[in-house]
C-alpha positions in Angstrom: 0.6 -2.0 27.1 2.2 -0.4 23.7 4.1 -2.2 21.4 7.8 -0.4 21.6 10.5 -2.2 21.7 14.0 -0.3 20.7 16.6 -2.6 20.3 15.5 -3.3 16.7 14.0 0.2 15.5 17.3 1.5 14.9 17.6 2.6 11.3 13.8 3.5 11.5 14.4 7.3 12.9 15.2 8.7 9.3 13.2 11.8 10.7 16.3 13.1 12.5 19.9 13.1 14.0 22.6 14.0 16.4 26.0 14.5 16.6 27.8 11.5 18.0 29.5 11.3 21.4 32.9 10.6 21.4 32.2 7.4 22.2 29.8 6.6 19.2 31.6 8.7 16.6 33.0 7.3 13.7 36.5 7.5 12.4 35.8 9.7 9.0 39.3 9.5 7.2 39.1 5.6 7.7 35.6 5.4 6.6 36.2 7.6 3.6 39.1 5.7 2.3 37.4 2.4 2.6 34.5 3.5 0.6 36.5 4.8 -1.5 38.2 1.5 -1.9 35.0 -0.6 -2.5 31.9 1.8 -3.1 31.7 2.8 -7.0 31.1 6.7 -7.4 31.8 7.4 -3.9 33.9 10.4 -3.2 35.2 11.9 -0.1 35.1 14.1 2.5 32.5 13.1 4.5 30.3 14.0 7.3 28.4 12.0 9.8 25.1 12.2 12.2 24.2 9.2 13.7 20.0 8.3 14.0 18.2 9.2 16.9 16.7 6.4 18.8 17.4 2.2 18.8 19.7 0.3 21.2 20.7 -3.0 18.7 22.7 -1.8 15.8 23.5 1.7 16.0 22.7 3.5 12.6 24.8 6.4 10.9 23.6 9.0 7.7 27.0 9.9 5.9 26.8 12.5 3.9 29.4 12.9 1.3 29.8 15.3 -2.8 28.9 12.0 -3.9 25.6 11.4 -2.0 24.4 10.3 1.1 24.4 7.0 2.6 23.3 5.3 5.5 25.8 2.8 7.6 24.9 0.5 9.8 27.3 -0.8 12.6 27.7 -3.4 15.3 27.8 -2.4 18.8 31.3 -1.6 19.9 32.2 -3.7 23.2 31.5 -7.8 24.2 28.3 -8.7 22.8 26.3 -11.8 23.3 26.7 -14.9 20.6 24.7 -14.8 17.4 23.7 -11.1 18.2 24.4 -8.3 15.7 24.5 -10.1 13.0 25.3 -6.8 10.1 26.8 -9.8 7.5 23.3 -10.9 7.6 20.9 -7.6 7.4 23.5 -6.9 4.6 23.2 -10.6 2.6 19.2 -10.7 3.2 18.7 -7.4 1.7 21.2 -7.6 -1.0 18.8 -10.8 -1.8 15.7 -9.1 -1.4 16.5 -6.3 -3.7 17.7 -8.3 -6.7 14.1 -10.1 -6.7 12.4 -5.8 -6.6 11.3 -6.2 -3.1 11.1 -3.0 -1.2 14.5 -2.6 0.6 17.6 -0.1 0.4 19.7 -0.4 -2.2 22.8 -2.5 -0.6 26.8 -1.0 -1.1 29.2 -2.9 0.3 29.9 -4.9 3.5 32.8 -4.1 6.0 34.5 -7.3 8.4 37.8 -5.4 9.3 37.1 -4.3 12.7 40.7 -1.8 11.7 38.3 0.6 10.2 36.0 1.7 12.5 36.4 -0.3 15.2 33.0 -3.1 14.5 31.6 -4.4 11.5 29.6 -2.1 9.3 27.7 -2.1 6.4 27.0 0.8 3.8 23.5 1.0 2.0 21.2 3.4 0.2 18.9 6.6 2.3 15.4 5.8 0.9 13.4 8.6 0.2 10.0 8.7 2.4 8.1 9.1 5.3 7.9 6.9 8.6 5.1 6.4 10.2 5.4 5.7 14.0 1.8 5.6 15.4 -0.7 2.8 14.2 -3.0 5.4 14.6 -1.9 7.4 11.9 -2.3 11.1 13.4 -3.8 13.6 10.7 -4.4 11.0 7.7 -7.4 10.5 5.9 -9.5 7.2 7.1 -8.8 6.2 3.4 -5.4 6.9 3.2 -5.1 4.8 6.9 -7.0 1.9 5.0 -4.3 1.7 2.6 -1.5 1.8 4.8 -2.6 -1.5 6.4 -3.7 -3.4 3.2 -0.1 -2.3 1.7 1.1 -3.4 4.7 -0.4 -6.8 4.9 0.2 -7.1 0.9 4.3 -6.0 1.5 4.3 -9.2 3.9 2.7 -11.7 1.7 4.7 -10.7 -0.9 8.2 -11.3 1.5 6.5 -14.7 2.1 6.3 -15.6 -1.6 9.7 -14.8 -2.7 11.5 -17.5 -4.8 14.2 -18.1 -2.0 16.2 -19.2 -5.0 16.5 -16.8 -7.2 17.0 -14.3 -4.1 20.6 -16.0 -3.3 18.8 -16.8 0.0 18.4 -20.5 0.0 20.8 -21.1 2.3 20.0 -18.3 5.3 18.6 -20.5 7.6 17.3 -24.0 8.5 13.8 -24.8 6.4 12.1 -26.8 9.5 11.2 -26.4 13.3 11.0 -22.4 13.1 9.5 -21.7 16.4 11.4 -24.8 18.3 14.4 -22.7 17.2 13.3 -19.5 18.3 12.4 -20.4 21.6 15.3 -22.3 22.3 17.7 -19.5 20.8 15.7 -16.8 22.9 15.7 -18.7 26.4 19.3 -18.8 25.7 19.9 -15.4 25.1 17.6 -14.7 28.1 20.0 -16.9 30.5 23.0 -15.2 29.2 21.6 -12.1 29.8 19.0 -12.9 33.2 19.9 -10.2 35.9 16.7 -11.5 38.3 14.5 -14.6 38.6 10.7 -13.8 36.6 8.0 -16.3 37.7 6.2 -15.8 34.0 9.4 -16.3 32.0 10.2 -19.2 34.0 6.5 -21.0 33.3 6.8 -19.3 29.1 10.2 -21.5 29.1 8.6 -24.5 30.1 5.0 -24.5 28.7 6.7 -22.7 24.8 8.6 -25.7 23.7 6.4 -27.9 25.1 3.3 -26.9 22.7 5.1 -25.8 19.5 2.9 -25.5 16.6 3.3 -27.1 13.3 5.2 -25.5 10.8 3.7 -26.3 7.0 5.6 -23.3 5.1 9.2 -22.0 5.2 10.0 -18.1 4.0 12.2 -15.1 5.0 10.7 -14.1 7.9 11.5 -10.4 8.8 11.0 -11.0 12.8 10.2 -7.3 13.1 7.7 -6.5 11.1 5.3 -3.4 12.1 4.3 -0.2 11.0 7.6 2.0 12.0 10.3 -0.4 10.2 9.0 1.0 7.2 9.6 3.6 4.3 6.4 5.2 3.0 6.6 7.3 -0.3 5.4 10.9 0.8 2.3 10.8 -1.0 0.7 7.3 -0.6 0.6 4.5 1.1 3.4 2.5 -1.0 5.9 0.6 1.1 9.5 2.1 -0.5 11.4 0.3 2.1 11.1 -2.4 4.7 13.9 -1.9 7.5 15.5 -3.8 10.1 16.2 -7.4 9.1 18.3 -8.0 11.9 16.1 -10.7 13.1 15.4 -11.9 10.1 15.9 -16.1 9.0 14.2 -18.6 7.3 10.9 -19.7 8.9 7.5 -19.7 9.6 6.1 -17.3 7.8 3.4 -17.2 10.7 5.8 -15.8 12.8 5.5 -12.5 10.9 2.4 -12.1 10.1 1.3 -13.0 14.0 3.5 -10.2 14.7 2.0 -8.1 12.9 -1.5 -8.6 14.1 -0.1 -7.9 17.5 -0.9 -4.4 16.7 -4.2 -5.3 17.4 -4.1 -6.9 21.0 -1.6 -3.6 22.4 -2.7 0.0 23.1 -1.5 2.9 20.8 0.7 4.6 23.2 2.0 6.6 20.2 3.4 3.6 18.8 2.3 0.5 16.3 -0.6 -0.5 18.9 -4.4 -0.2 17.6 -6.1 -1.9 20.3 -7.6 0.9 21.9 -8.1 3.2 18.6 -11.2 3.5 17.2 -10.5 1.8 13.9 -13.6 1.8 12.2 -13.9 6.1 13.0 -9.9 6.0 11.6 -10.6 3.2 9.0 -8.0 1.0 10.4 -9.6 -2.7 8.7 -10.2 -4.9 11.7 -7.9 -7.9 11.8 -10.1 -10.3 10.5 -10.0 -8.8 6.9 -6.5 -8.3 7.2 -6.5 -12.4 7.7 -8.5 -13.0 4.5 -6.6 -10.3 2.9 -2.8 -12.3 3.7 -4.3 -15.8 3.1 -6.2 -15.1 -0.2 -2.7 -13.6 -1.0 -1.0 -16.3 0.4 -3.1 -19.3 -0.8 -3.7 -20.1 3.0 -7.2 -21.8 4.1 -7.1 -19.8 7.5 -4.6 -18.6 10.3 -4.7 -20.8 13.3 -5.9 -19.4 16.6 -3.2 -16.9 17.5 -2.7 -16.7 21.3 0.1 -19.3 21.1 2.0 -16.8 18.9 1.0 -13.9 20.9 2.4 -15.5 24.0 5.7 -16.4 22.0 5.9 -12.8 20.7 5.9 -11.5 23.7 7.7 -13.9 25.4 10.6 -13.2 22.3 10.0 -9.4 23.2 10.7 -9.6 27.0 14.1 -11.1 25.8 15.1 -9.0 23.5 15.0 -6.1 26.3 16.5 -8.7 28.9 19.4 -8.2 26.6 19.0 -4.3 26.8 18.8 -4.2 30.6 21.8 -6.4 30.9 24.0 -4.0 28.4 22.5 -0.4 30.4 24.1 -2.4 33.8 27.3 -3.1 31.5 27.3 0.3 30.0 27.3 -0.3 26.4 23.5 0.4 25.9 23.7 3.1 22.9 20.1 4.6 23.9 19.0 7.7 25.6 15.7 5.3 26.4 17.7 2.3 26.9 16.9 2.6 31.0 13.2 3.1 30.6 12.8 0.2 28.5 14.8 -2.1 30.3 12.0 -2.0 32.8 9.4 -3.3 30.2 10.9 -6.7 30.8 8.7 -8.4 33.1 5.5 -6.7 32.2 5.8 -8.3 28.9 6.4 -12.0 30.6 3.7 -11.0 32.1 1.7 -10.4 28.7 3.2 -13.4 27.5 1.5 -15.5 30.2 -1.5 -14.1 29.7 -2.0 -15.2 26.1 -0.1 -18.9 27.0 -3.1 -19.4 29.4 -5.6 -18.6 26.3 -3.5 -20.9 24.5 -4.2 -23.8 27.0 -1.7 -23.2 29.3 -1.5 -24.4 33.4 
């Protein structure tokens, strides 16, 4: 099984874009005239493609005499409670960026649904490339090593940031990370459940049951992989992390776990490395990217990670529960949105598998 899952990769396709359908397009006299009104140096006309790819927060590139910009919208239509959340993506990486961590410059935040119809928020087009497959098609094995050890030093410098001085003290709850997480995703699953799952049923009841202790509290990205990033074109700096729209305060384990998940899912032409070659690519194995995040980090060790595998995935399969239920409503925004909605119970399934490493019955 590859490691896809659209419904949070939707700024990441800065390779490419398509007209929007009448149903997606933007109104461009509104727009103009409220960046006008609140973005310094903007000026007007403007045009608009929207990004190819992603079902959560569907993702625009305005191009104007003054520059070009990227906007980032809800989804238009009755979406589920807590979802969506632009205010935040805006406020974590207007944060971020005033402590020189690696994210788009941030412009300005829209609440008037008058403008364009949801809330939106305006931010910088980073410069660089996106890397989609783990496997790194047509890179050096060096250049492949570097990737991942930027990678893994990107994360543990998120997980050191003086929450403080980042304005972003307040963007969560410090304590009980994962008890939060499981109890805000089996809630988004119920509100979105279109069948009865035998796995997610068992992952429901063994998940909170077992939760592991949390000792450190961070910004925790919640997506963090290979594609929600912005490479410089020639080397393996990280210019941009994308996609905070699952971001919080929490366990920084959460991310970095994640992360490693690369390592226990097939390529597929996506983030997995499971069934790559690594050492003929020089991929590191995961092991040295452990020592490499907790020397970084000031951690001892990583616990034994099937218990965060199986909440992953578990997290994963309802994320695209929400997916499937918006393709039966009609509002999916994806092309892909159909095909994925299927992945839902092969990635209960998945879950399961790693709960019964984890000391599941």
């Amino acid at each position: 099984m590859s490691l896809a899952v659209p419904g949070i990769d939707a700024q990441t396709a800065f390779t490419g874009t398509v007209t929007p359908d009448a149903a997606d397009r933007l109104d461009e006299t509104r727009l103009a005239a409220w960046m006008e009104a609140h973005i310094e140096g903007f000026r007007g006309p403007l045009t608009q493609g929207k990004f190819k790819g992603g079902q959560s927060n569907p993702t625009y590139k305005l191009t104007s005499p003054s520059g070009t910009y990227v906007l980032r919208r809800k989804p238009f239509g009755k979406l589920l409670p807590s979802a969506h959340a632009v205010d935040r993506e805006f406020k974590v990486q207007s944060g971020l960026h005033s402590v020189g961590f690696p994210v788009a410059r941030q412009y300005g935040l829209c609440t008037d649904d008058s403008v364009i119809g949801a809330w939106f928020y305006v931010m910088d087009l980073v410069d660089g490339r996106t890397i989609w497959d783990g496997a790194i098609p047509g890179a050096a094995p060096a250049e492949r090593r570097a990737v991942y050890l930027e990678m893994v030093d990107t994360l543990a410098a998120l997980h050191s940031v003086d929450l403080a001085a980042a304005g972003l003290a307040d963007y969560g709850r410090p304590g009980n990370y994962f008890g939060r997480q499981v109890d805000r995703w089996t809630k988004q699953y119920r509100l979105s459940e279109t069948e009865r799952l035998s796995s997610m049923e068992k992952l429901i009841a063994f998940l909170p049951a077992s939760l592991p202790e949390q000792t450190r509290t961070s910004v925790v990205h919640g997506d963090y992989r290979i594609d929600n990033m912005i490479f410089a074109h020639d080397r393996a700096d990280v210019r941009a992390v994308l996609d905070w729209e699952l971001s919080t305060l929490g366990d920084p384990l959460a991310d970095f776990t994640y992360f490693c998940m690369a390592y226990v899912t097939e390529n597929g032409g996506r983030s997995g490395v499971m069934d790559s070659d690594r050492a003929a690519l020089g991929i590191p194995e995961l092991e040295e990217l452990v020592e490499r995040y907790c020397a970084a980090t000031g951690r001892a060790d990583v616990p034994d990670m099937n218990w965060f595998f199986a909440y992953n995935f578990f997290r994963l399969a309802g994320i695209l529960q929400g997916i499937k239920k918006r393709v039966i409503d009609g509002t999916a925004s994806s092309a892909h949105a159909k095909a994925q909605s299927d992945r839902v119970a092969p990635l209960a399934d998945k879950a399961w598998e790693f709960a019964l490493k984890a000391g599941a019955r």
